[in-house]
C-alpha positions in Angstrom: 39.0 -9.4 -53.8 36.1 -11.1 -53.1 37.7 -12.2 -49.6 37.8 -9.4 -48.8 34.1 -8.3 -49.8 33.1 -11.2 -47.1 35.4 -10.8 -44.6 34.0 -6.4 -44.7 30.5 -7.9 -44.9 31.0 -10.2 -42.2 32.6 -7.7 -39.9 29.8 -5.1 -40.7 27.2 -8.4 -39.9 29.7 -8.8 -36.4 29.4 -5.1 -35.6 25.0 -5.0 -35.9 25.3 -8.5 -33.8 27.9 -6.7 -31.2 25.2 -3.8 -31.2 22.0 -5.3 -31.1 23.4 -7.2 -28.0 24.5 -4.1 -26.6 20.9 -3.0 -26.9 19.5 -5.8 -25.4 21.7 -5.8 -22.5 20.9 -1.9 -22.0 17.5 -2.7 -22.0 17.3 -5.7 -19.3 20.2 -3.7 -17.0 20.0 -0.8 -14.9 22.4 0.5 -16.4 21.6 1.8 -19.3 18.6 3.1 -17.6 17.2 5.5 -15.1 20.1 5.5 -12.2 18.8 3.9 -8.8 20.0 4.6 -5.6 19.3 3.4 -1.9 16.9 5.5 0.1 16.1 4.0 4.0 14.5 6.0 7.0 11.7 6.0 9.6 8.1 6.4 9.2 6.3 7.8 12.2 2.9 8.7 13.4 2.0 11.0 15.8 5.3 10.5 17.4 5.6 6.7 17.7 7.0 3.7 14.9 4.5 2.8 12.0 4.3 -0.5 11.7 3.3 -2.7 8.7 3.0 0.7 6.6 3.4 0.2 2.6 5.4 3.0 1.1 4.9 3.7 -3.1 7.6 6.0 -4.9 6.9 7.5 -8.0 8.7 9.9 -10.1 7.1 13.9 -10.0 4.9 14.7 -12.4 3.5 12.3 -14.0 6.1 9.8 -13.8 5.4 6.3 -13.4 6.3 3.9 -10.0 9.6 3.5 -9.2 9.6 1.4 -6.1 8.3 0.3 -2.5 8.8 -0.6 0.6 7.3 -2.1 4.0 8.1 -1.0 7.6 9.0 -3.3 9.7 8.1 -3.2 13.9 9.9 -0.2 14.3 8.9 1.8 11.2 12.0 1.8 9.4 12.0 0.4 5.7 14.7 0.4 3.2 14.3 0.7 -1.0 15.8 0.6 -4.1 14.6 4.4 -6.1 15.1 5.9 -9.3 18.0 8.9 -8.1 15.2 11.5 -9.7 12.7 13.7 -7.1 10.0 11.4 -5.9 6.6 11.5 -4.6 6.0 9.1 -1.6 2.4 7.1 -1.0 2.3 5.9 2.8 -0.4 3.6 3.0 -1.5 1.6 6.5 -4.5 -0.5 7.5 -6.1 -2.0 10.4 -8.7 -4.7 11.1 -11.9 -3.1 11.7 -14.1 -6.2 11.5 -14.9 -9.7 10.0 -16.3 -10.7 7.9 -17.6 -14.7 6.6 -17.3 -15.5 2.9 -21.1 -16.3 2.3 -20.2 -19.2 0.0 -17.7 -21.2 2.7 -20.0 -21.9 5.5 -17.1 -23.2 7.5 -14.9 -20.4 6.4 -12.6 -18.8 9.1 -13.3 -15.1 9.4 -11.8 -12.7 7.0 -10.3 -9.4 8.5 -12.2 -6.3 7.0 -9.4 -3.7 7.2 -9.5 0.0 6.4 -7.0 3.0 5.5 -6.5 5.0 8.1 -3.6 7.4 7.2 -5.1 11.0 5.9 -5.3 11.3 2.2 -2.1 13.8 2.2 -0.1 11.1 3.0 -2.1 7.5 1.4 -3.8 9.2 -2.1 -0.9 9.9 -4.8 -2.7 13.3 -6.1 -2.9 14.9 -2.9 0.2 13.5 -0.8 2.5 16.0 0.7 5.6 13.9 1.0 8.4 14.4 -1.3 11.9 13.2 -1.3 14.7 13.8 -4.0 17.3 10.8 -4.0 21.1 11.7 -4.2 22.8 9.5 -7.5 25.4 7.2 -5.8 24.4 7.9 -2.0 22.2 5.9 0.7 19.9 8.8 1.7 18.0 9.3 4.8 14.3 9.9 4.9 12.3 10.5 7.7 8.6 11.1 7.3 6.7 12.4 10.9 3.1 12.2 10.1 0.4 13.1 12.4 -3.4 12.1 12.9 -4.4 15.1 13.3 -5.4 17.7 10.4 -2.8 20.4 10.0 
């Protein structure tokens, strides 16, 4: 009898091991957690590529971040999304300036660069752009911005 009191103990010990594993696995894995899916597409402004543009994607609401991306020469960038309705950031600088660091006389230059998308595309609380990833399926997503106010 008492075999078999250590061989149930042991199993029961075996089965919290089997799912404590399980739940560690779940929790480093995708799996287990929101489901991603490919999203790829062209940014544009006023008509032509958007080069060098950063792209945020966080979930509605108030969800948290959930990826980005970079366009390359010819504004087209490809990422990896939670499959959940998203609200895109589309950030892009350029150099207006430089600047020397004060404390490095022999510095080279630093560029000074500014935003210069409109806030409903590059500020989070008022962007318009939204996209709403299928589960399973690359989707397209275009986004045609313009300089001038709408």
């Amino acid at each position: 009898m008492r075999t078999e009191k250590v061989r149930c103990s042991s199993a029961r010990r075996l089965h919290r091991l089997i799912a404590v594993g399980l739940g560690m696995v779940c929790l480093a894995g995708t799996s287990c957690g929101p489901s991603q899916t490919v999203l790829t597409g062209t940014v544009t402004l006023d008509g032509g590529p958007l080069d060098q543009a950063g792209i945020e994607f966080h979930g509605s609401g108030d969800g948290g971040f959930t990826g980005q991306a970079f366009t390359d020469a010819n504004g087209q960038y490809r990422a990896t999304v939670a499959a959940s309705p998203l609200v895109v950031v589309i950030r892009a600088t350029k150099v207006v300036g430089t600047q020397k660091e004060p404390d490095i006389p022999s510095g080279t230059p630093e560029p000074i660069v500014e935003q210069f998308l409109p806030a409903r595309y590059s500020d989070r609380r008022k962007t318009e752009l939204r996209v709403t990833p299928i589960e399973g399926q690359t989707v397209v997503a275009d986004f045609a911005l313009t300089s001038k106010p709408r």
